[in-house]
C-alpha positions in Angstrom: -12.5 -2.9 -11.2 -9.6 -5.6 -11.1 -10.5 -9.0 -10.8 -8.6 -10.8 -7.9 -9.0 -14.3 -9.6 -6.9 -13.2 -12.8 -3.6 -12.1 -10.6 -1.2 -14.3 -9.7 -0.7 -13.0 -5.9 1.5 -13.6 -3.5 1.2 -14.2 0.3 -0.5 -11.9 1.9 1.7 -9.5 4.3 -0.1 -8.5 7.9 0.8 -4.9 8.6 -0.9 -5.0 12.3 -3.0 -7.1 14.4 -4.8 -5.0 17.2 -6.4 -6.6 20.5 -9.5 -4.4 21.6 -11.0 -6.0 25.1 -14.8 -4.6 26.1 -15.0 -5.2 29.7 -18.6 -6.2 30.8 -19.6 -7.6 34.0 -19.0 -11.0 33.3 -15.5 -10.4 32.2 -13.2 -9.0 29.5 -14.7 -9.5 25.8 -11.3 -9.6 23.2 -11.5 -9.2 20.0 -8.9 -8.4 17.1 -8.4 -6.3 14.0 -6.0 -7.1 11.3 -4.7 -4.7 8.6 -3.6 -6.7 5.6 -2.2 -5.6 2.3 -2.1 -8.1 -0.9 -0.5 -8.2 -4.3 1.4 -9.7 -7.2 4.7 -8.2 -7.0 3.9 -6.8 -11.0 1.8 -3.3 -10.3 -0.8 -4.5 -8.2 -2.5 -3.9 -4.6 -4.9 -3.6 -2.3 -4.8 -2.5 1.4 -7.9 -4.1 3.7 -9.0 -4.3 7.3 -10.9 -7.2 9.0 -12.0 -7.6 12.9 -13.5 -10.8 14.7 -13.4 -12.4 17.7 -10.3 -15.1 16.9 -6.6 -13.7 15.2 -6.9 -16.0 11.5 -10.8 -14.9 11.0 -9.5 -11.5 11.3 -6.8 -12.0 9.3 -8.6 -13.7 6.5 -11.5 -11.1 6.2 -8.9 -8.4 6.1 -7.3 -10.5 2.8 -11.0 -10.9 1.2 -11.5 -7.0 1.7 -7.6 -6.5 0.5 -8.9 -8.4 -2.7 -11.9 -6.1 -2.9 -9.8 -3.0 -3.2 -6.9 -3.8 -5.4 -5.7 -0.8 -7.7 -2.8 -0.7 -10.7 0.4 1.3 -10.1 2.4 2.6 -12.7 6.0 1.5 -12.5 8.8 2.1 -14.3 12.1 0.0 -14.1 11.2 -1.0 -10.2 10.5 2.2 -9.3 7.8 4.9 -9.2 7.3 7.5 -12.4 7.9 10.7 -10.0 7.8 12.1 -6.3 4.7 12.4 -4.8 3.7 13.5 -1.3 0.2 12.5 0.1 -2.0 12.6 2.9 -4.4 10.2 5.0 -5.9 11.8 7.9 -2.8 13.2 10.1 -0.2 10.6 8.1 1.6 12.1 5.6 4.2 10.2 3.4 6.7 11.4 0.6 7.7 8.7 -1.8 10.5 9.4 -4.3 12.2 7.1 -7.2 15.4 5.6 -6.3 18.1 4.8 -8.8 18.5 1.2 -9.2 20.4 -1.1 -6.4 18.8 1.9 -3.9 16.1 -0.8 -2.7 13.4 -0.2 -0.1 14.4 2.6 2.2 10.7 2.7 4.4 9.5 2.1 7.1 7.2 -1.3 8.2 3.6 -0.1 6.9 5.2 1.3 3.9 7.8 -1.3 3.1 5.1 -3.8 3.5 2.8 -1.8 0.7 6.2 -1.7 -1.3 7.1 -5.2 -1.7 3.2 -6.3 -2.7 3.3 -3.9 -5.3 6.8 -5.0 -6.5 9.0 -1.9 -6.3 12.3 -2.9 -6.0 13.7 0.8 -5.3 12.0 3.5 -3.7 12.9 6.2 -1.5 10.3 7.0 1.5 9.7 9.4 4.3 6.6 9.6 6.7 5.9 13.0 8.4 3.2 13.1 11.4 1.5 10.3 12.7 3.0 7.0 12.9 -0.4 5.0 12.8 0.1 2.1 10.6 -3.2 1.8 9.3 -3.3 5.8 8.4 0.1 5.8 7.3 -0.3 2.3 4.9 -3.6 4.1 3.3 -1.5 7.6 3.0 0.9 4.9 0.7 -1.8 3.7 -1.4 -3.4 6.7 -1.5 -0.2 8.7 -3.3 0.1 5.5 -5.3 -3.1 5.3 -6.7 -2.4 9.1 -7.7 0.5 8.5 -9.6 0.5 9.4 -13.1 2.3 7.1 -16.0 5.0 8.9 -18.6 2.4 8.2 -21.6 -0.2 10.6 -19.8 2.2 13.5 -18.9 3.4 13.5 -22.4 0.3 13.6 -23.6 -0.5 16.4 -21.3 2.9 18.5 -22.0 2.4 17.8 -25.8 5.4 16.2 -25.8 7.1 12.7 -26.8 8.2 10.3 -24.3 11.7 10.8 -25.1 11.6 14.6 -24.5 9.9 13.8 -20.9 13.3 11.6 -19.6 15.9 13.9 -21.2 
């Protein structure tokens, strides 16, 4: 478990902001949901969802459960260690190193995820649905599953050097 109070994060990013009305007899009811994704810009995220009845309460309980559900990526120059491909209910989302001076090629959701965590250069591609909140945990999802060089070598029984060359 990370502890939000030891990261230096940076302003939250607000991926969506959905308006929801209940009609009752006495009128329409609104009330909002807010998907907001946190981070430090050094390795660091966390994706999280609020509702209330007014935008900012939204907003902020979305940040407190972003804080609640930060995770440690393993980067490597800017980038990611390999390609991975992952899933979140019908969202699926490829995301590939990039040489350096690539930058962010993604879309919002995922560009949103990207510049929390502080990858500079990324290559991404989202197949199926489009829903920001599937396709944003499909991102942290194939982040979180990302493996560092140390552990592949370790796997491969090989050195670190063999593993880039």
């Amino acid at each position: 478990m990370i502890n939000p109070a030891e990261l230096d994060l940076k302003e939250e990013t607000v991926i969506r902001v959905t308006r929801v009305a209940k009609v009752t007899s006495r009128g329409k009811n609104f009330r909002f949901g807010a998907l907001v994704v946190v981070g430090d810009g050094k390795g660091h995220v966390g994706l999280g969802q609020g509702k209330a009845g007014e935008v900012m309460s939204a907003i902020n309980k979305a940040k407190e459960d972003a804080k609640q559900n930060i995770i440690k990526i393993h980067l490597i120059n800017g980038t990611i260690p390999h390609k991975i491909i992952s899933r979140y209910s019908a969202s699926k989302v490829m995301l590939k190193p990039a040489a350096p001076g690539t930058g962010v090629i993604a879309g919002a959701a995922v560009r949103a995820v990207m510049e929390q965590t502080g990858i500079k250069n990324i290559l991404t591609k989202r197949f199926g649905s489009n829903n920001p909140m599937n396709v944003a945990k499909a991102t942290i999802k194939g982040l979180s599953e990302l493996q560092d060089a140390v552990s592949i070598a370790n796997k491969r029984g090989l050195t670190i050097k063999e593993i880039f060359n």
